[in-house]
N, C-alpha and C positions, 0 to 999 in steps of 0.2 A: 422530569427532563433535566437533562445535564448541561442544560444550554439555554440562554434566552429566547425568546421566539423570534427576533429577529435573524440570529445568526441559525439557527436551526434554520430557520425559513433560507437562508442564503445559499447554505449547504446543499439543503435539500431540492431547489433549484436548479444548481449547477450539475447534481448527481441526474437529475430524468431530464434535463438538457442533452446529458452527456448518453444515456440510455437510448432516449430519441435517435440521436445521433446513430447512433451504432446499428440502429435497427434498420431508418429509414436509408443513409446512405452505404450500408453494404461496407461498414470502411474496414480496413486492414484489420484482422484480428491479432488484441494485444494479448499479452502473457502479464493481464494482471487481474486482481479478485475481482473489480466489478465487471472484465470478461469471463471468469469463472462462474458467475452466478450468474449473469443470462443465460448461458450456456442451458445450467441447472435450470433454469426456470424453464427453456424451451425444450428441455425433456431428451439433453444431446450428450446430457450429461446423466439422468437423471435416476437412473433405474440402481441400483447397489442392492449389491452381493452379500447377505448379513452373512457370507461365511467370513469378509475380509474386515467385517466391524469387531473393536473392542465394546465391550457393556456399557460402556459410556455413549460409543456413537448412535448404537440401537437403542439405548433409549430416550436420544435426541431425535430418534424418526420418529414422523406422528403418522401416516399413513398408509397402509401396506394396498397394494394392488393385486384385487382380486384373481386369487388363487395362486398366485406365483411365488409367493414366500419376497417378491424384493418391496422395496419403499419406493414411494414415488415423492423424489424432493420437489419437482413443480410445483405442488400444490402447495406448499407451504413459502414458496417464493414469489410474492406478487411483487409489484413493484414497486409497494409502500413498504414491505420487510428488505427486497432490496437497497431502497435508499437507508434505510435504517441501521443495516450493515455495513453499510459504506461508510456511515456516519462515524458510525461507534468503531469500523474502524481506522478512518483518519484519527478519531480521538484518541485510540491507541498507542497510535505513532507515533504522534506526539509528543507522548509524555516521555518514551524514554527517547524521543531524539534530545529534546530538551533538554535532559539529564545528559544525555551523552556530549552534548555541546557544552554544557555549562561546566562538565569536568573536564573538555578540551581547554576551554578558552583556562581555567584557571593552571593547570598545566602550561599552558603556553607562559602566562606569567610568572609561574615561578619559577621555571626555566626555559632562559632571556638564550641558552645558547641553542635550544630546540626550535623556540622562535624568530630567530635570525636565520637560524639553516631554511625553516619553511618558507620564509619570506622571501630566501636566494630565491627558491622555486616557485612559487609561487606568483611574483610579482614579474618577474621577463613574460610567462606565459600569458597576463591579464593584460601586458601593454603591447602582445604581438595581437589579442582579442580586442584591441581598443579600448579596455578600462572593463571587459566580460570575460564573462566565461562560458563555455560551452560544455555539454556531455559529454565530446572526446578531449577537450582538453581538461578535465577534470582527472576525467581516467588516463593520460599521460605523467600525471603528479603521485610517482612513489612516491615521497616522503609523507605527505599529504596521507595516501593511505596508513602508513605506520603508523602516522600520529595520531591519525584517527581509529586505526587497530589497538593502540597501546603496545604498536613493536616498535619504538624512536629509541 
């Protein structure tokens, strides 16, 4: 394990919470991985075309369904490899958001004129949000994006 058992256990909680959820209330379908792989689990996704796989992907399938030449990803996705994947790829994330922030922030201080300009921007938009921010005002902040592209 890559993780203590408490925060595994936390994670892992929050991820078949959030499963449940999707299953029992029918909710809005999202455009992200742990909507991809229920998908695959409930077989809506399931069936592949080993004309459209690299050698690498066919032999990440373990199952072939009889007689048809396709793989069937279901079976290999219950919903303890589901949370597993979710896991490992939050942890993912992670690391190079991490990285990606921590060469922001130092950027930002060694140049005081890139982070004056963000901060014009940046701070009118959090006192018209009350001290927050939100997902459209995030995505209203060019500069904010440059800096965080590495185009300032």
């Amino acid at each position: 394990s890559f993780s203590d058992k408490p925060s595994t256990d936390f994670f892992s909680s929050i991820i078949e919470k959030t499963i449940e959820q999707r299953r029992v209330e029918g909710l809005e379908k999202r455009q992200d991985f742990l909507q991809m792989m229920l998908e695959a689990q409930a077989g809506q996704i399931s069936k592949v075309d080993e004309k459209e796989l690299d050698s690498f992907e066919k032999d990440a399938l373990l199952n072939e369904t009889a007689g048809t030449g396709k793989k069937d990803l279901a079976v290999v996705l219950d919903d303890g490899t589901v949370v597993a994947q979710a896991i490992l790829f939050f942890g993912a994330g992670l690391d190079t958001v991490q990285t990606a922030l921590t060469f922001a922030a130092y950027e930002l201080a060694v140049n005081q004129d890139v982070q004056e300009r963000l901060a014009d921007e940046v701070v009118p938009i959090m006192e018209k949000n009350n001290g927050g921010l939100t997902y459209e005002s995030v995505n209203e902040m060019q500069y904010l994006d440059m800096v965080v592209s590495g185009q300032h």
